[in-house]
GUVO-693152 format. One record per residue: residue number from 1; x, y, z of N, C-alpha, C in turn. Coordinates in steps of 0.1 Angstrom, whole numbers, plus 5000, padded with zeros to 4 digits. Layout:
BEGIN
num,n.u,n.v,n.w,ca.u,ca.v,ca.w,c.u,c.v,c.w
NUM,X,Y,Z,X,Y,Z,X,Y,Z
...
***
This chain:
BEGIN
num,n.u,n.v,n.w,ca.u,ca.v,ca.w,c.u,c.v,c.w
1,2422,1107,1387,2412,1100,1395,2416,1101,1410
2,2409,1100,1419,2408,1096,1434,2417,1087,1435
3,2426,1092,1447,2435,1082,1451,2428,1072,1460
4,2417,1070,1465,2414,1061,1467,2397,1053,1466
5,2396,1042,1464,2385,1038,1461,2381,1026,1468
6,2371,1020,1467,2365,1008,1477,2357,0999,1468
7,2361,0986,1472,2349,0975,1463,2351,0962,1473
8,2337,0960,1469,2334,0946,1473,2338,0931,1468
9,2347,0925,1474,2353,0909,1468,2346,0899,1478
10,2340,0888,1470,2337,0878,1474,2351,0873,1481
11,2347,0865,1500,2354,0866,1504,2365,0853,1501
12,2357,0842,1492,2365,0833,1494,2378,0838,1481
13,2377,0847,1476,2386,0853,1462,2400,0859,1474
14,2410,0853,1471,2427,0859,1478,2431,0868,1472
15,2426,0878,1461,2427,0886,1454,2419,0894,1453
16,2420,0907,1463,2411,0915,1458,2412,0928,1447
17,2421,0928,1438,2422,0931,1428,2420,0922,1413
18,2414,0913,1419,2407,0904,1406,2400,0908,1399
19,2393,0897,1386,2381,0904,1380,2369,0898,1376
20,2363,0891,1375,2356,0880,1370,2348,0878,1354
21,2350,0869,1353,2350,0869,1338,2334,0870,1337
22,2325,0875,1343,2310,0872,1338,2302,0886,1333
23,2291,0886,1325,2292,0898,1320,2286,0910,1333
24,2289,0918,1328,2291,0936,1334,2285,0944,1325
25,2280,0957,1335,2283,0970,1326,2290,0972,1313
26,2303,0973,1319,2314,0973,1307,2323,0962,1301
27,2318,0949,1304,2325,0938,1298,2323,0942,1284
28,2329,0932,1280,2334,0929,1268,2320,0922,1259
29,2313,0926,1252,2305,0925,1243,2307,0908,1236
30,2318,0905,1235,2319,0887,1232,2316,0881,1240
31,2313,0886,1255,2308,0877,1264,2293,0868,1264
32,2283,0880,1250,2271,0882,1249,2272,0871,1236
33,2283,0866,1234,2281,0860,1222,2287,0846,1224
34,2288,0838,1235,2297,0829,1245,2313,0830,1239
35,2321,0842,1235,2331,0843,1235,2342,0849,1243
36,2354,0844,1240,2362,0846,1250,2366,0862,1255
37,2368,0867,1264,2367,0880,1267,2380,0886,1265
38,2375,0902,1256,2393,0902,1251,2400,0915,1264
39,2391,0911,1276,2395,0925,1287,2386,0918,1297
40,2386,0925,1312,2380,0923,1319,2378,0934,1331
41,2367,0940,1333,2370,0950,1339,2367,0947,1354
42,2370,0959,1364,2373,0959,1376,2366,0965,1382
43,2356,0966,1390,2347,0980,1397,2351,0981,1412
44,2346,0998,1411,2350,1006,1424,2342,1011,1426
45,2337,1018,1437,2327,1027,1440,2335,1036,1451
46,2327,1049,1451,2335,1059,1466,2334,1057,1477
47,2321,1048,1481,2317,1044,1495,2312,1031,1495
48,2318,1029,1508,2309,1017,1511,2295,1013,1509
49,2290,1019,1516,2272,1023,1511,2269,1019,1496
50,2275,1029,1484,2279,1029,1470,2279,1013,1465
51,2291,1004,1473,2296,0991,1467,2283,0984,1474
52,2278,0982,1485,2267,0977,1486,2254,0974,1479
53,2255,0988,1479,2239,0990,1468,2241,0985,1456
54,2253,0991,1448,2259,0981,1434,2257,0966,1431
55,2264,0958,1444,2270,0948,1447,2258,0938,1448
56,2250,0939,1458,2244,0933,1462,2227,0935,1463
57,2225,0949,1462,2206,0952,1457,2208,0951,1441
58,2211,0958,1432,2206,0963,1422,2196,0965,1422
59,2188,0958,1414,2170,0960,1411,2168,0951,1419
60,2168,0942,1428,2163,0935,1440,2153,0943,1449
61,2162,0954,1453,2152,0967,1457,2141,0972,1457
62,2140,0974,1444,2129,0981,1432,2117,0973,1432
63,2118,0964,1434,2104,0954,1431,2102,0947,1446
64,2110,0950,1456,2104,0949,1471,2092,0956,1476
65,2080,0951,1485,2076,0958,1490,2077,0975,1501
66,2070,0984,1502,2078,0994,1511,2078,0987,1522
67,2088,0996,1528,2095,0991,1541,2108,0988,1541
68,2120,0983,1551,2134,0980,1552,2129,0970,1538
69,2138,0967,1533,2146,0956,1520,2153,0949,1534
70,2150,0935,1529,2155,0927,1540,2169,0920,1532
71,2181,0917,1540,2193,0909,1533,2195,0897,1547
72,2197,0884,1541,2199,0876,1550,2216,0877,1555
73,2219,0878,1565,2236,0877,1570,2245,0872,1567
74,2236,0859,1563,2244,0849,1552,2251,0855,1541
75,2239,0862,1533,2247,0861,1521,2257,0875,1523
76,2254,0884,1534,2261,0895,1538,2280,0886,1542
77,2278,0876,1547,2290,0869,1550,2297,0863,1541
78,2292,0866,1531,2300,0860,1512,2310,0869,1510
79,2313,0878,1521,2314,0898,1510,2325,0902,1527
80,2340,0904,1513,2347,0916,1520,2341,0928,1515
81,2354,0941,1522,2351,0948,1514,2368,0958,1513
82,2371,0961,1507,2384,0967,1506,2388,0983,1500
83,2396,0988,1509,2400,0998,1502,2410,0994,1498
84,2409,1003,1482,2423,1003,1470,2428,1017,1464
85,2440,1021,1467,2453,1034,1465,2453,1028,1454
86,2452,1042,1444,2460,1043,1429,2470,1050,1431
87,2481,1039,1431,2494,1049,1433,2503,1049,1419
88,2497,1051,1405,2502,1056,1398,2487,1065,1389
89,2488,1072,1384,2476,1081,1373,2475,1068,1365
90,2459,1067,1361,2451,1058,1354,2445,1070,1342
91,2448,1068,1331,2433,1070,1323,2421,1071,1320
92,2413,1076,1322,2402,1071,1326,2392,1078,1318
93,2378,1075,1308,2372,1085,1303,2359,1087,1314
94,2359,1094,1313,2353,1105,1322,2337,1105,1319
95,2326,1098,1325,2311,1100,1317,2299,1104,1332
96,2307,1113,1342,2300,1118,1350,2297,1133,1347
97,2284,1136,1354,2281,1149,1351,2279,1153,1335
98,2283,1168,1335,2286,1169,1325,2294,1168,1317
99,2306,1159,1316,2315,1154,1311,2305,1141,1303
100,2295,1136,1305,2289,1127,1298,2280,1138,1291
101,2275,1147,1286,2267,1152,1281,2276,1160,1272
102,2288,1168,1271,2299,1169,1262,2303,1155,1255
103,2307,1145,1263,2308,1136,1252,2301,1131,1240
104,2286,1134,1245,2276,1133,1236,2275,1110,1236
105,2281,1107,1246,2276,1093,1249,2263,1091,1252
106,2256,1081,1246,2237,1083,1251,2241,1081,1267
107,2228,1086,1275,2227,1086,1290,2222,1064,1293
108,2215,1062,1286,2221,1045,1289,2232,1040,1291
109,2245,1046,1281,2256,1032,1291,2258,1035,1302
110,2252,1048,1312,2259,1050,1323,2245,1046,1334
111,2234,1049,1330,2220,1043,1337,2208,1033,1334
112,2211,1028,1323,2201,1015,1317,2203,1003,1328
113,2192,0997,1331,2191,0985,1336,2195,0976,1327
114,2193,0977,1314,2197,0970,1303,2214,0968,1299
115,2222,0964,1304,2234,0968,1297,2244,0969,1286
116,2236,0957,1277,2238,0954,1261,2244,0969,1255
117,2240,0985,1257,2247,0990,1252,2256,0997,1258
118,2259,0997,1272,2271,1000,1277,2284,0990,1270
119,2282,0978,1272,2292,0970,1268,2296,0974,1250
120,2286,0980,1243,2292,0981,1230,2299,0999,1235
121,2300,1003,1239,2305,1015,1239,2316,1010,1248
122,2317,1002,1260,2329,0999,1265,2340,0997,1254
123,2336,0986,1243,2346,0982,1233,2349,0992,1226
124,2341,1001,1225,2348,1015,1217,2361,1024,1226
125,2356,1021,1237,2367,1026,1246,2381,1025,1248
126,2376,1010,1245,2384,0996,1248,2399,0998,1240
127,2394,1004,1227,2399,1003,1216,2399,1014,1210
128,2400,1025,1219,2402,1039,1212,2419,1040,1213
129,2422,1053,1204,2438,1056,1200,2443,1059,1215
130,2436,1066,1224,2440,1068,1236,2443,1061,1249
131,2440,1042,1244,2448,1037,1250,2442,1039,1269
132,2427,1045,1268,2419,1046,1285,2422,1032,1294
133,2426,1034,1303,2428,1027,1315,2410,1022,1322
134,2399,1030,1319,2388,1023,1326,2381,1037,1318
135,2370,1035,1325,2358,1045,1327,2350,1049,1339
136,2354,1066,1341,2343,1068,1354,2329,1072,1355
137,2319,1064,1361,2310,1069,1356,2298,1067,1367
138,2287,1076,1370,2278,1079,1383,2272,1065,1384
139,2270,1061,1394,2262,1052,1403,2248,1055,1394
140,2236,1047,1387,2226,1048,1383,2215,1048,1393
141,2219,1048,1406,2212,1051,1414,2213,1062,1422
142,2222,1070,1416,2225,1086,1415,2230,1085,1432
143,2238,1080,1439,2242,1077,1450,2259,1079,1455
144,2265,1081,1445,2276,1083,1440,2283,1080,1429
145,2299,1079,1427,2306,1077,1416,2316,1059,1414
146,2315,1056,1404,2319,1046,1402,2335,1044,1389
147,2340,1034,1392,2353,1031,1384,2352,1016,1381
148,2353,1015,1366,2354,1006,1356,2364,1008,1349
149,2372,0996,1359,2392,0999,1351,2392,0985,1343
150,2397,0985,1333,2402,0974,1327,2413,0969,1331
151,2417,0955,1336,2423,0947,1342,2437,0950,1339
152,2440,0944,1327,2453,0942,1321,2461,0953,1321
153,2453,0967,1319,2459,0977,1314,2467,0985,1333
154,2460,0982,1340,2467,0990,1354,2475,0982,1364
155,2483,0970,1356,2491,0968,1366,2499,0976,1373
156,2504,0975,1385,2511,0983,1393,2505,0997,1390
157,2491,0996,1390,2486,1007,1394,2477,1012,1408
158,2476,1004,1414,2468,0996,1421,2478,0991,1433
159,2469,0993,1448,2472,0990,1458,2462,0988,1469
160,2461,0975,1473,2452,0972,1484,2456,0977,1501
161,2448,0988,1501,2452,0990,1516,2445,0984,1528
162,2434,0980,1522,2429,0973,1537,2419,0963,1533
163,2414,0952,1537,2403,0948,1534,2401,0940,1547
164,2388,0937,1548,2378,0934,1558,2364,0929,1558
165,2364,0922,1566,2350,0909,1563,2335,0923,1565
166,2328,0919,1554,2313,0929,1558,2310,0928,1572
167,2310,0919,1575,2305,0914,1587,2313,0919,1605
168,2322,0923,1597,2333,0926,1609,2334,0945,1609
169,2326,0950,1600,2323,0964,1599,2312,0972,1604
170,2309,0968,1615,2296,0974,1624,2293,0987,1618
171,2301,0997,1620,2300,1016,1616,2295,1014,1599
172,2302,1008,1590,2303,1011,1575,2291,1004,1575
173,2288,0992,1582,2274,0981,1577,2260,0993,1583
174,2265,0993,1593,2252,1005,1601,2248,1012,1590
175,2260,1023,1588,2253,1036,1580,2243,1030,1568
176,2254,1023,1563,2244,1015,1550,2230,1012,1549
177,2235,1001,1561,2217,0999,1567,2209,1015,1564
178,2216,1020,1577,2200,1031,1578,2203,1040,1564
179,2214,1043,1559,2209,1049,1541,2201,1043,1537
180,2202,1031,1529,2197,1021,1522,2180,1016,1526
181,2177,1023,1541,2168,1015,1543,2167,0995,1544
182,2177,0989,1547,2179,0978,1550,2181,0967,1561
183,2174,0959,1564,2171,0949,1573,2183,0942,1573
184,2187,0933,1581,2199,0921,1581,2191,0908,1590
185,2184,0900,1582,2179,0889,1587,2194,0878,1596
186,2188,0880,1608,2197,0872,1615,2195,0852,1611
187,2206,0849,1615,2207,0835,1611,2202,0829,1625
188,2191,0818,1629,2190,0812,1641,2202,0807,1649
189,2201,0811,1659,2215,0804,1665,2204,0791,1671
190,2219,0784,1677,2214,0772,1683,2211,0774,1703
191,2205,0767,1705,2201,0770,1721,2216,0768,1728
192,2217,0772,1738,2233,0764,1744,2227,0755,1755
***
C-alpha cells in the first residue's frame, strides 16, 4: 500500500488514529444487530478533496439542487485533517480496478449506497486464513482510492505526520471547493 494516506478526524478527537464505533462501510455486521463490535475499522482516502467528499457530502450532494452544494463553515470547523505514514507493510485485500472483478466480489460492497452488504463481506475478510490488515477499495464516487484498515490489527503501523484544522488549509480547502463544486456559507460576524 501507499506510504502515505490522509483522513478526516473530528477535531475535538486527540487521536487521529482512532476509530469510532458507529456503523460503516466495513463495520462489523453486529453493529446492525445492537451488538458489540468484534473490530473497528479506520478510513483513508489519497486526497484531501477524496476525505471531503467521503466525509462530509456523501449523498447530501445528490439530491441538492444544480449549482455550488453549499457547506456552512461551521460544520467545516468540526474537521481536522491529517496525513498518516505506514511505516510498516499492512495487508490489505485489494477490491480496486480489476483486482475487484478477479476477485469475483459483487461491485456493491465497494459502490452501494446501501452498505448492509459490504459489512457482511467485511466479516468475511475479517476472518479469512490470511489474517488482512484492511481493505482497499475505489471511492464510489469514482474520485479516487480509499483504505479500510482494521484497528486492532495495525498497531505500530501507522504514523501521524501532520494534522491540521480544515479551516486553517486555504490551498487543500480551495481546490476542493472548486473540484467539488462547493460553496462555504460564511458565519455572520459581529459589527465592531
Amino acid at each position: 500500500m501507499g506510504a502515505r494516506w490522509l483522513r478526516f478526524v473530528r477535531s475535538t478527537h486527540a487521536d487521529a488514529l482512532g476509530a469510532g464505533p458507529g456503523r460503516s462501510r466495513f463495520s462489523d455486521p453486529m453493529l446492525d444487530r445492537g451488538r458489540t463490535p468484534r473490530w473497528l475499522p479506520m478510513y483513508f482516502g489519497e486526497s484531501f478533496t477524496l476525505c471531503l467528499q467521503e466525509t462530509l457530502l456523501r449523498d447530501r450532494a445528490n439530491a441538492a439542487l444544480p449549482g455550488p452544494f453549499l457547506v456552512a463553515e461551521a460544520e467545516l470547523a468540526l474537521w481536522d485533517w491529517a496525513v498518516i505514514e505506514v511505516i510498516r507493510p499492512v495487508r490489505v485485500v485489494d477490491l480496486r480496478g480489476a483486482a475487484l472483478a478477479r476477485s469475483r466480489v459483487p461491485t456493491d460492497v465497494v459502490g452501494a449506497a446501501d452498505q448492509r452488504l459490504a459489512r457482511s463481506w467485511a466479516a468475511a475478510l475479517h476472518r479469512h486464513p490470511a489474517n488482512f490488515d484492511g481493505i482497499a477499495f475505489p471511492s464510489r464516487f469514482r474520485t479516487g482510492d480509499n483504505l479500510a484498515l482494521f484497528q486492532a490489527r495495525v498497531g505500530g503501523a501507522l504514523r501521524v505526520a501532520a494534522r491540521r484544522r480544515v479551516l486553517d488549509s486555504p490551498v487543500e480547502l480551495g481546490l476542493a471547493c472548486h473540484t467539488l463544486d462547493l460553496g462555504i456559507i460564511r458565519a455572520p460576524r459581529d459589527p465592531e
